[in-house]
TORVO-800137 format. One line per field, with one value per residue (C-alpha): x, y, z; residue number from 1. Coordinates in steps of 0.25 Angstrom, whole numbers, plus 5000, padded with zeros to 4 digits. Example, Ala and Ser with C-alpha at 12.3 -4.5 7.8 and 13.67 -1.06 7.14 Angstrom:
2
u [5049; 5055] .
v [4982; 4996] .
w [5031; 5029] .
nr [1; 2] .
END
This chain:
561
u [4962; 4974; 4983; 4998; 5007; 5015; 5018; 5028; 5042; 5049; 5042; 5053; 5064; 5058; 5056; 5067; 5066; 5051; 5057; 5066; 5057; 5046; 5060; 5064; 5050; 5049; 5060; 5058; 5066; 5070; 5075; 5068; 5075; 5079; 5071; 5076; 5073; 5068; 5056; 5054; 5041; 5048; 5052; 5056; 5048; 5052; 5049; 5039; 5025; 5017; 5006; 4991; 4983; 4969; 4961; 4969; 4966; 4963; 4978; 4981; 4972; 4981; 4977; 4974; 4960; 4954; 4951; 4951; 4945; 4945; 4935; 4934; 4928; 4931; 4932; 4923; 4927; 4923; 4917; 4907; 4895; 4902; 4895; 4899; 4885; 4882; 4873; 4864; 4859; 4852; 4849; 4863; 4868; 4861; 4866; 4881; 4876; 4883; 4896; 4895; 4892; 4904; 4913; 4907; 4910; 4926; 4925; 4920; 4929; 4940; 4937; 4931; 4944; 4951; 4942; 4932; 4921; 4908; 4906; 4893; 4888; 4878; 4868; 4861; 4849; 4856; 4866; 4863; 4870; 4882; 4879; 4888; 4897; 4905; 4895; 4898; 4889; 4890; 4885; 4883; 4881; 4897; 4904; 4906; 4921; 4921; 4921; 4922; 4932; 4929; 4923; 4919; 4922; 4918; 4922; 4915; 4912; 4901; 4907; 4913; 4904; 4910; 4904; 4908; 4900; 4903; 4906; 4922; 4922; 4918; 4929; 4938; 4932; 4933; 4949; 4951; 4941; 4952; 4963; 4956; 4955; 4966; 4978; 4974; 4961; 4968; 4972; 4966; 4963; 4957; 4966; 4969; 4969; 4963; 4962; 4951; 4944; 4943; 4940; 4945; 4936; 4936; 4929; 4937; 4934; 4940; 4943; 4954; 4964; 4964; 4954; 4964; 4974; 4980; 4991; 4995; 5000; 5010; 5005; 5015; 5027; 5022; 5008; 4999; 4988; 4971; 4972; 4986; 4982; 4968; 4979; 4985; 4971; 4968; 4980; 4978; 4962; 4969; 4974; 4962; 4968; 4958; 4966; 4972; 4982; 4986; 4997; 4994; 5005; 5019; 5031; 5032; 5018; 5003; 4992; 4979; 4971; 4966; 4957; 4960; 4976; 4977; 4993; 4994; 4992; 4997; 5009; 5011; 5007; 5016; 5028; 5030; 5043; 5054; 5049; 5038; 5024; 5014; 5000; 4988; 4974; 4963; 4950; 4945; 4955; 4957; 4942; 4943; 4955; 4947; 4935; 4942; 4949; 4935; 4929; 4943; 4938; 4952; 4951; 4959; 4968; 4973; 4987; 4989; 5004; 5005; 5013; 5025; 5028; 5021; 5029; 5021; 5011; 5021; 5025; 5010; 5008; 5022; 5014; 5013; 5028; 5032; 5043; 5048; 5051; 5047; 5057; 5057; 5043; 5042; 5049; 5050; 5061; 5057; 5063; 5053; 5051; 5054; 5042; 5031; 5020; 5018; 5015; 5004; 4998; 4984; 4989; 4996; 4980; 4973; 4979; 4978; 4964; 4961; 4969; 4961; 4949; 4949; 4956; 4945; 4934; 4940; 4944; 4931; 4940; 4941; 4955; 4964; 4979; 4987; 5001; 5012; 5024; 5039; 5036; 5051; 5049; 5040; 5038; 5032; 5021; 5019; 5018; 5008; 5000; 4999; 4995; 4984; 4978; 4978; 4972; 4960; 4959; 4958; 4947; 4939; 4938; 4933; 4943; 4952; 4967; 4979; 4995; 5008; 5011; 5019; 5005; 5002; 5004; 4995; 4984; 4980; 4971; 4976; 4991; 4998; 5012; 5023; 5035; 5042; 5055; 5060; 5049; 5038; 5029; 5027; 5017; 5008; 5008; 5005; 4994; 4988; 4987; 4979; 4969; 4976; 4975; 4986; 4990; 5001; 5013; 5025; 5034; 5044; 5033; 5022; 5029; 5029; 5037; 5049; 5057; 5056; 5071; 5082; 5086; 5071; 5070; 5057; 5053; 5062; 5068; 5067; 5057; 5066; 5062; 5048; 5047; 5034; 5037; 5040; 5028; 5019; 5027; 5022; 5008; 5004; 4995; 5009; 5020; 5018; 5013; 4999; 4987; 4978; 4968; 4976; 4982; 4971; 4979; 4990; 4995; 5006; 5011; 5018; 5025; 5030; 5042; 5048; 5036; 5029; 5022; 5011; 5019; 5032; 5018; 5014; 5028; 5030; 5014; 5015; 5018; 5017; 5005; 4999; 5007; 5002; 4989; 4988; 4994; 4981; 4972; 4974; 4974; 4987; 4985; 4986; 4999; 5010; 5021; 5023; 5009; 5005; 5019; 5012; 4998; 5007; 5012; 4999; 4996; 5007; 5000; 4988; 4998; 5001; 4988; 4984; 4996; 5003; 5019; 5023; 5036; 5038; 5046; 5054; 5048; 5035; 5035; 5029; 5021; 5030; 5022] .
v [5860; 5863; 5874; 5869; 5874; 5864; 5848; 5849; 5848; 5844; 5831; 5826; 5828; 5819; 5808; 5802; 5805; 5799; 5787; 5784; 5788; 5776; 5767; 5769; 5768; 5754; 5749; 5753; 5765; 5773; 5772; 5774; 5787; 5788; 5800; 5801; 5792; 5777; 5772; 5757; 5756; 5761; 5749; 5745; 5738; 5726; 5716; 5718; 5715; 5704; 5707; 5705; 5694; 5696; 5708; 5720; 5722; 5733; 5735; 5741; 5754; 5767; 5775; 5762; 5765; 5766; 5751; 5740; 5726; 5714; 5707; 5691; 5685; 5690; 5703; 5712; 5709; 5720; 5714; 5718; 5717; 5728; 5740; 5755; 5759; 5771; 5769; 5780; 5783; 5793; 5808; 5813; 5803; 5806; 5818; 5813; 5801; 5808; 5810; 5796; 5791; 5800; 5791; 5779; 5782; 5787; 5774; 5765; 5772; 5768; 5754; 5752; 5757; 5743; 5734; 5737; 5734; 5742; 5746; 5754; 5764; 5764; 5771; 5762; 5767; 5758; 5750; 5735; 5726; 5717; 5725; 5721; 5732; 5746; 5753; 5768; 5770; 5784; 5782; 5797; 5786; 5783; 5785; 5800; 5796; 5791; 5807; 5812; 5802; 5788; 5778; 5762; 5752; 5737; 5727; 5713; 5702; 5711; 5724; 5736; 5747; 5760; 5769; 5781; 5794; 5802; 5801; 5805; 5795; 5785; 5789; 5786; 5772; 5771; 5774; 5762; 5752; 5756; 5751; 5737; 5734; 5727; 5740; 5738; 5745; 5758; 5754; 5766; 5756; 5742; 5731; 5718; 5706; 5714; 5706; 5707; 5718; 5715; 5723; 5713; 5713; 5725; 5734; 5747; 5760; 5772; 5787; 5799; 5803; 5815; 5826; 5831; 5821; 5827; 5830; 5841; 5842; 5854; 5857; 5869; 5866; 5856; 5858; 5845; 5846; 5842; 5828; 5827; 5833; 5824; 5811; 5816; 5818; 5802; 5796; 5806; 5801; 5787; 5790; 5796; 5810; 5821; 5835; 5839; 5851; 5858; 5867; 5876; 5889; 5889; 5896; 5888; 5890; 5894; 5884; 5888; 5897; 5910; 5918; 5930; 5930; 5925; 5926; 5917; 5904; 5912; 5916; 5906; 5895; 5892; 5884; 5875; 5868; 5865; 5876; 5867; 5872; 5873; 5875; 5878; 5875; 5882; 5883; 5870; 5864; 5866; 5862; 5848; 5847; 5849; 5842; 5828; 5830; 5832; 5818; 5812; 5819; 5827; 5843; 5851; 5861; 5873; 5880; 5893; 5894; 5908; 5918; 5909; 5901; 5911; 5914; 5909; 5920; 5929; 5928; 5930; 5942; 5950; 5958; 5950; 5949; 5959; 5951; 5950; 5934; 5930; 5921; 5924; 5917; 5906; 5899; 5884; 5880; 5873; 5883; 5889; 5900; 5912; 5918; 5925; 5933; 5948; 5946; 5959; 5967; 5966; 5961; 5948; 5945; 5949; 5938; 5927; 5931; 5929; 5915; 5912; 5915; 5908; 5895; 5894; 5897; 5884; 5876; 5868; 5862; 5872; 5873; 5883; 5882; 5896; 5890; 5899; 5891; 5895; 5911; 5916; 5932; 5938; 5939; 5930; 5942; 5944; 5929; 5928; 5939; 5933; 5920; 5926; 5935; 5921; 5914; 5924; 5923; 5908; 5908; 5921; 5912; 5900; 5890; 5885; 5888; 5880; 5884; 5878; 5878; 5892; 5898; 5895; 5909; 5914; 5906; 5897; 5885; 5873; 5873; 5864; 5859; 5856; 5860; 5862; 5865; 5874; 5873; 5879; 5870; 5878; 5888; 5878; 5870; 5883; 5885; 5870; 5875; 5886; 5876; 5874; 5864; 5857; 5847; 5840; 5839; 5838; 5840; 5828; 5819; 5822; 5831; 5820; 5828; 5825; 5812; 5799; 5799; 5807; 5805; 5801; 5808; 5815; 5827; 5835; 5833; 5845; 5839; 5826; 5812; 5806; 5791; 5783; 5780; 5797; 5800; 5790; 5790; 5802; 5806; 5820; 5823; 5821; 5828; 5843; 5845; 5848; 5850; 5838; 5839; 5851; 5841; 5841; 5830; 5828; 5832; 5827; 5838; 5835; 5846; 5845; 5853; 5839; 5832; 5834; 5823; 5814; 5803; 5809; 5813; 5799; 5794; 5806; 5802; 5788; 5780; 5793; 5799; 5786; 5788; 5801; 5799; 5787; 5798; 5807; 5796; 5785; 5785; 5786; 5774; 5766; 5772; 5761; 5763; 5747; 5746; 5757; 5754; 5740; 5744; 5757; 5748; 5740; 5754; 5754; 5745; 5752; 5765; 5756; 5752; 5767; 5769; 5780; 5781; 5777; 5778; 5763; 5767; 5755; 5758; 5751; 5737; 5736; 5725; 5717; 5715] .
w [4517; 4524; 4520; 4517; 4507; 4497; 4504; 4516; 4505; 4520; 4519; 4509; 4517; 4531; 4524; 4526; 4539; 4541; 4535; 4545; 4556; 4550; 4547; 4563; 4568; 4561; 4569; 4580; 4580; 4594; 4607; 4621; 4627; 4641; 4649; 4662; 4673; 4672; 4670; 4673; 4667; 4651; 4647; 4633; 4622; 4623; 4613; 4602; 4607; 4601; 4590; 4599; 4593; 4594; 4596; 4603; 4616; 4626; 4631; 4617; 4619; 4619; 4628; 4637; 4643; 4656; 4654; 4646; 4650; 4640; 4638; 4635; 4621; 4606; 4605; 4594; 4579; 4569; 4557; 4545; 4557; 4564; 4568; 4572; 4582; 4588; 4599; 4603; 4618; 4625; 4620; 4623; 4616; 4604; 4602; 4600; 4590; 4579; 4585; 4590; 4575; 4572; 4582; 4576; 4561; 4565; 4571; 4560; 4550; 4557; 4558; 4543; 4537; 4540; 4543; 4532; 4538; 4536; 4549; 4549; 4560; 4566; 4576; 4587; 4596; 4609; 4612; 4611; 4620; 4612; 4599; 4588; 4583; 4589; 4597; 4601; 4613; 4621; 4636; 4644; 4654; 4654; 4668; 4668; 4670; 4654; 4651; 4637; 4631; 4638; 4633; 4637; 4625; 4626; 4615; 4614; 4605; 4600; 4597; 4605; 4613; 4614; 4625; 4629; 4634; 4623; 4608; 4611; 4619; 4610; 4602; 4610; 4612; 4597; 4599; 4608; 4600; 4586; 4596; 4600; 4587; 4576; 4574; 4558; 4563; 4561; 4547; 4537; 4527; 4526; 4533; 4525; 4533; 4544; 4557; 4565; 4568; 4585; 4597; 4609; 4619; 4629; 4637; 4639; 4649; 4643; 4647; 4646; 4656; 4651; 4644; 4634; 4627; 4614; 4605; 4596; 4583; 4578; 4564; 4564; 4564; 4552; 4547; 4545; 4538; 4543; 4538; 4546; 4557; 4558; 4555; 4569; 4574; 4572; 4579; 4591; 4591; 4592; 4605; 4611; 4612; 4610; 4608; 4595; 4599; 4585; 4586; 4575; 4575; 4578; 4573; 4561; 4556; 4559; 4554; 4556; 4548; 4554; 4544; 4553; 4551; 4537; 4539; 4548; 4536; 4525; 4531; 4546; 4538; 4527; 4535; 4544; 4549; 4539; 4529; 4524; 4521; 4533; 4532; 4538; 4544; 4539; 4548; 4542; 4541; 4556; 4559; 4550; 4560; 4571; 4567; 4563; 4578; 4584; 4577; 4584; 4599; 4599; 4601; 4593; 4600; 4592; 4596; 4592; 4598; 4605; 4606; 4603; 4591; 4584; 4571; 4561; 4569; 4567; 4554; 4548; 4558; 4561; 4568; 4579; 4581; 4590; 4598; 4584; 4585; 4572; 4563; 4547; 4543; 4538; 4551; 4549; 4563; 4574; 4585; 4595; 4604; 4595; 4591; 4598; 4595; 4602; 4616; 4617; 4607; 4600; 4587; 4593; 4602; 4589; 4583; 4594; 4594; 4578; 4580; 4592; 4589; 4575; 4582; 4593; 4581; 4575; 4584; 4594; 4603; 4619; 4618; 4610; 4611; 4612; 4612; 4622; 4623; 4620; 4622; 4622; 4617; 4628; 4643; 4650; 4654; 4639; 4637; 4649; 4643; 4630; 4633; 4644; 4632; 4622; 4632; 4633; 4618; 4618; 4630; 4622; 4611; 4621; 4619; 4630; 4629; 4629; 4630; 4633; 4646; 4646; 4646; 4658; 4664; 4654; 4659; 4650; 4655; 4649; 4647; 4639; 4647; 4637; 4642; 4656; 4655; 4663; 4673; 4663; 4669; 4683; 4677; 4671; 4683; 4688; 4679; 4683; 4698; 4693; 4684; 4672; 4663; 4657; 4644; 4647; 4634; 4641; 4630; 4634; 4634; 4624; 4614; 4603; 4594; 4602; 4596; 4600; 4604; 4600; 4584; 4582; 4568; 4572; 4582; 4592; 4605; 4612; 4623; 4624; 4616; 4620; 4617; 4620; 4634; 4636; 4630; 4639; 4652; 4661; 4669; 4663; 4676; 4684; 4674; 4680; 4694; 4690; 4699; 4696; 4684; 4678; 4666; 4655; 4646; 4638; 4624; 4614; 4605; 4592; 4588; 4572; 4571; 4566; 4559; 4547; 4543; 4548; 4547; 4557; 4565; 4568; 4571; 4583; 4587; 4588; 4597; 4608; 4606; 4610; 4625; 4628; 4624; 4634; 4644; 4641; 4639; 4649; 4666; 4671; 4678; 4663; 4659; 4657; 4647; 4647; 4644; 4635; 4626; 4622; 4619; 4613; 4603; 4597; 4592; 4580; 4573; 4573; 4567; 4558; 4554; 4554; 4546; 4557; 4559; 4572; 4580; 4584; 4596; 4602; 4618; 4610; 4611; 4596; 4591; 4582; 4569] .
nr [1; 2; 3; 4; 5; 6; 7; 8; 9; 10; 11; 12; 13; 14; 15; 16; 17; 18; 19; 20; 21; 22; 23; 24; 25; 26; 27; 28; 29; 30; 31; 32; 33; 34; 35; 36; 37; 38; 39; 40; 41; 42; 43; 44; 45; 46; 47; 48; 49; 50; 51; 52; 53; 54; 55; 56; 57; 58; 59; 60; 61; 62; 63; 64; 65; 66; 67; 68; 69; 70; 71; 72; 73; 74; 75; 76; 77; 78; 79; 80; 81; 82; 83; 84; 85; 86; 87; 88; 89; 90; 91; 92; 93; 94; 95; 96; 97; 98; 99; 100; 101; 102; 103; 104; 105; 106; 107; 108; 109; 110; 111; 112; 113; 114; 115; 116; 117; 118; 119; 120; 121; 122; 123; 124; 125; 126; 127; 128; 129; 130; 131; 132; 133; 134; 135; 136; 137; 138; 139; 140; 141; 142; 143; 144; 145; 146; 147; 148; 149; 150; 151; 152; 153; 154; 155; 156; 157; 158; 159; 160; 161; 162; 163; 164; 165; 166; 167; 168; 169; 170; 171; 172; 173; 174; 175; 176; 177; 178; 179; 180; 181; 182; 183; 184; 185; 186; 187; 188; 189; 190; 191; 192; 193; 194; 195; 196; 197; 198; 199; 200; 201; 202; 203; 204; 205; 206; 207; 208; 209; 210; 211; 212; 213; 214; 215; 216; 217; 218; 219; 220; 221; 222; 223; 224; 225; 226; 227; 228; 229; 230; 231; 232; 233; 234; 235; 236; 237; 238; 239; 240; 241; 242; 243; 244; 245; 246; 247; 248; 249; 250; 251; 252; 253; 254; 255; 256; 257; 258; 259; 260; 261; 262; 263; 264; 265; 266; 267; 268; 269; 270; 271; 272; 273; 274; 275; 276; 277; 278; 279; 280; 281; 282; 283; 284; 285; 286; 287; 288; 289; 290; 291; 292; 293; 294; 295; 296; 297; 298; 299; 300; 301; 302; 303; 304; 305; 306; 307; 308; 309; 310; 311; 312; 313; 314; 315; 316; 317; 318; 319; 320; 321; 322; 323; 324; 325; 326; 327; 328; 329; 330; 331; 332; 333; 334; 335; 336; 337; 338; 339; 340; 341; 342; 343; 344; 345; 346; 347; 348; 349; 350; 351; 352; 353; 354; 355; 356; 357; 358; 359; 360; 361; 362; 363; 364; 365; 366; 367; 368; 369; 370; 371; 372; 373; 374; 375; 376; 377; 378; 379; 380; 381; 382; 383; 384; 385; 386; 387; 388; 389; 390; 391; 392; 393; 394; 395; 396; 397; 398; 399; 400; 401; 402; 403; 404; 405; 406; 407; 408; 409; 410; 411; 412; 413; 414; 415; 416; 417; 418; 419; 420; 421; 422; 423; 424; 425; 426; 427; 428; 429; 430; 431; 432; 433; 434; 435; 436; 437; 438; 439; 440; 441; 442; 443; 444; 445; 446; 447; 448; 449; 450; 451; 452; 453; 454; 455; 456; 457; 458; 459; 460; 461; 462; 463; 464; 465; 466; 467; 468; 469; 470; 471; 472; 473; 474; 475; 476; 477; 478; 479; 480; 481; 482; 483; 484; 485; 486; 487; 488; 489; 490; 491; 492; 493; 494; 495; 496; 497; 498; 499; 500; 501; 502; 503; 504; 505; 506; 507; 508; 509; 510; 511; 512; 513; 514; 515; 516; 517; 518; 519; 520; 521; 522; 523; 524; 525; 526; 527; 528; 529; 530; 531; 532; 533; 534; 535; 536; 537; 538; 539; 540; 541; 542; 543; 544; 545; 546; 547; 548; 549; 550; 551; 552; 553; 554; 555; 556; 557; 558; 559; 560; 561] .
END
């Protein structure tokens, strides 16, 4: 089980706070900020959208698809005759059976919960024409184009076929299918006077933009524990996102378990932001992590953040401290850029490797996240250095890494853009031109701890306000001047210097995690603020089935119920 000391005694005092955020949010509470420049495709609300009668349609999928084509007649009514199939095909095929029956029990236990039907899964030898039922069929024979994550789903009278070439694929398909049915789906419990459970008719085409589409969750400014952390994993799953990026050490606190460096928990560990207690991950507590994001399709993405933000590092081992930048331990501000491990030495690459070598030993995802950003107390030679010998580590122990985009001069390969002030983004596209690979978070648009608008009683400011319509309005291959191909996806970090709770996770999430996973999920050529704003606001009542918090910002035109 986790490690955490005694409940977070913080709590008590936001929740006033929280309260008013959840009184706001149900009236509507906020006011669209002007950015700079006009933008005549904004627009406002308007008046509350009508409740859809009927079936919901294939215009309220978030991310919108590839395509979506109706179809004519009733559309497929789950009842007590439903079944979950599995449909077996050639040899290849075979040998993925039980990661397919694995999509199709996830997908049964979402749907038995409110419908209470039995819903049984089964396997089939073929795939008969106009069978009754949810098939899951994987197809090698898909359109090489479908990749990895597309799929083809096509819903009738007679049931609903998902196909797809692999079993993520299917999963995704499963994502869209939870969105063409009733919002009550979502409900955790059984629904009283449930509507009916129908899929309209439909036939949709389905790929990703982009191979990398995530978010990342800073559990150290505020630990949050494996069942919350899995809680964040099912709303990104939601979205189609398939990265989990968790940003595990900071100045605040360290939370991952190192058998190697016992310090690390029993003395980096025991704080976080506001002097409240922090915690930790053991191994297994990191792989469940990991394994419950694996049976969602998302990779987990461990950041070590080096050789700033370091003084949770520095307060376990002092011995690594010789720029002496360490503030009394435990440290529970939010200011940033002080602390920094020593640039050279053996001590300070005897630690990276024990912390690199246990990470990759846990971790089964390619990538290993060093960190690198907001480095004041060396040179920029001891930095490069640095970073050059880190990156060498991470590739020893075969993993990919990743930095922030200030470690482009040491040569990492897949850089992480965040922050271009004061042209810092020259060397990464520098970087780009010599095969770099970059994530897009432009902090001003994907940082979704930033508030809503000024006086929002959440998050910071720092990186300006992002409403819905900042979050969604821009073209990540166009933002920097990058040579084509060089942007791998998109991430939205959520950092937590400011949040604490589950609850005030939700409220900074949603509604803008939907917007940047459209921007990492769907073609350019879909995006539409005017159209992704309606289908946009047919999801809160799915969060409010599920039983999430939500923002309901006003730029929304929310159903009126």
């Amino acid at each position: 089980m986790p490690i955490r000391t005694a409940g977070r005694s913080a709590r008590a005092r936001r929740v006033l706070v929280l309260a008013v955020v959840l009184l706001l949010a149900a009236v509507g509470f906020g006011v669209r900020q002007a950015i700079g420049g006009e933008d005549t495709d904004r627009g406002g609300a308007g008046g509350a959208a009508a409740v859809p009668a009927g079936p919901r349609t294939a215009d309220r999928i978030v991310p919108v698809p590839l395509s979506a084509t109706a179809g004519s007649g009733p559309g497929y009514r789950l009842s007590e005759r439903t079944v979950v199939r599995t449909v077996a095909g050639n040899e290849a095929v075979e040998r993925q059976a039980g990661e397919v029956r694995r999509v199709a029990e996830q997908l049964a236990e979402v749907l038995r919960r409110p419908t209470g039907l039995p819903l049984p899964v089964t396997a089939e030898a073929s795939a008969a024409a106009g069978a009754e039922g949810i098939s899951l069929l994987l197809d090698p024979a898909l359109p090489e184009e479908t990749g990895t994550e597309g799929y083809r789903l096509a819903a009738d009278a007679t049931g609903v076929r998902i196909t797809a070439r692999t079993p993520e694929g299917l999963f995704r398909g499963t994502q869209t299918l939870r969105q063409l049915l009733p919002p009550q789906i979502e409900s955790p419990r059984p629904v009283t006077g449930a509507p009916e459970w129908t899929v309209a008719p439909v036939t949709v085409e389905d790929r990703p933009r982009y191979g990398y589409r995530g978010a990342m969750l800073d559990v150290t400014r505020h630990f949050f524990t494996p069942d919350e952390v899995k809680g964040f994993i099912d709303r990104l799953a939601l979205y189609k996102l398939n990265h989990l990026h968790l940003h595990l050490s900071d100045d605040q606190g360290w939370r991952i378990e190192v058998p190697s460096r016992p310090s690390l928990t029993t003395v980096g560990a025991v704080s976080e932001v506001d002097g409240t207690p922090g915690g930790f991950y053991t191994a297994a507590d990191y792989q469940e992590i990991v394994r419950y994001a694996q049976q969602r399709y998302l990779t987990v993405v461990p950041e070590i953040d080096l050789p700033g933000h370091s003084n949770a590092i520095l307060a376990s081992y002092p011995e690594l401290d010789c720029t002496k930048s360490a503030r009394p331990w435990p440290y529970t501000g939010i200011e940033v850029g002080f602390s920094t491990l020593c640039p050279t030495g053996d001590a300070v690459f005897s630690f990276t490797q024990d912390v690199i070598t246990e990470l990759a030993r846990i971790t089964p995802g390619p990538y290993l996240h060093i960190g690198g950003d907001e480095v004041k107390n060396i040179s920029p030679a001891e930095y490069a250095e640095f970073v050059k010998r880190v990156n060498a580590q991470v590739i020893a122990a075969g993993k990919t890494p990743v930095g922030w985009n200030q470690t482009a001069p040491g040569g990492v390969g897949v850089l992480q853009f965040w922050d271009g002030r004061s042209g810092r983004d020259a060397e990464l596209v520098e970087a780009a031109d010599r095969g770099a690979k970059v994530i897009m978070s432009p902090s001003g648009r994907t940082y979704l701890d930033m508030k809503y608008e000024r006086g929002y009683p959440l998050g910071l400011v720092w990186a300006g306000t992002i409403d819905v319509w900042t979050a969604y309005s821009w073209d990540p291959d166009t933002l920097l001047p990058l040579p084509d191909g060089s942007v791998l996806g998109v991430e939205a970090p959520l950092w937590t210097e400011t949040l604490d709770t589950p609850e005030e996770l939700d409220l900074m999430l949603l509604p803008r995690l939907p917007a940047l996973a459209e921007l990492g999920w769907s073609s350019k050529e879909s995006h539409s603020w005017e159209r992704f704003k309606s289908r946009l606001a047919e999801e809160g009542a799915r969060w409010e089935a599920a039983g999430y918090r939500y923002e309901k910002r006003e730029e929304v035109p929310w159903p009126a119920r």
